[in-house]
N, C-alpha and C positions, 0 to 999 in steps of 0.2 A: 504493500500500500504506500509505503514511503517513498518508491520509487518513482512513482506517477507525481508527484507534488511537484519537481522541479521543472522538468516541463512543462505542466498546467500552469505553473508561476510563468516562465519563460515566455508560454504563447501567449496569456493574459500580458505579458511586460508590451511586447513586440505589437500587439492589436492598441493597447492605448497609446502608445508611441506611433502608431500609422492615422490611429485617429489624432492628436492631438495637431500634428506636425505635414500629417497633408493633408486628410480629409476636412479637419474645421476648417481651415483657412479658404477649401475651395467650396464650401458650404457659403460663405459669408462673401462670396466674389471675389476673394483675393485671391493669391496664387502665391507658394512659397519660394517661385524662382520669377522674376518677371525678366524677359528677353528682350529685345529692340525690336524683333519680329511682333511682340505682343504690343508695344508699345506702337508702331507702324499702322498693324491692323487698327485699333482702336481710334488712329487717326483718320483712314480709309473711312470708317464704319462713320465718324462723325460728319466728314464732309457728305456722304451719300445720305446719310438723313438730313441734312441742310438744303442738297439738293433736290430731294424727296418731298419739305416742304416747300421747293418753291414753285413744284410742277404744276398744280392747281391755280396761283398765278398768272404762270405762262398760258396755261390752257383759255385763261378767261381774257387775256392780253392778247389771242391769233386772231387775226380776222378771216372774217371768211371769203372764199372765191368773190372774184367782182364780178363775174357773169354766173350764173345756174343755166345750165344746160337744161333744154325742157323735155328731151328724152333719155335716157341711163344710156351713160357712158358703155361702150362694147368693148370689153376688154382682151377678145381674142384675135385683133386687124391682124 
């Protein structure tokens, strides 16, 4: 019986040490190594929602054709 304790000590040490040291940190949005790739993207990521809002804008800002055609355009000349 005694010889199962150190182990069962060891996996219990090794699971709170994976929870404390990488799983909280990525639970809470953070990350225990941050890279310049991660830093990069996050850049990426803000400009395309800057530009995401300004699509609705633009859409209300195009005008439309100056002439309408008064039969549908044939698309297969």
């Amino acid at each position: 019986m005694t010889d199962i304790w150190l182990p069962l000590a060891a996996t219990a040490l090794a699971a709170a040490l994976t929870w404390w040291c990488c799983i909280r940190p990525m639970v809470r949005n953070r990350s225990c190594c941050t890279t310049a790739a991660d830093t990069e993207l996050q850049e990426e990521l803000r400009r395309a929602r800057e530009e995401f809002q300004q699509l609705p804008q633009l859409r209300n800002d195009a005008t439309p054709p100056a002439v309408r055609p008064r039969r549908p355009e044939i698309l297969d000349r």
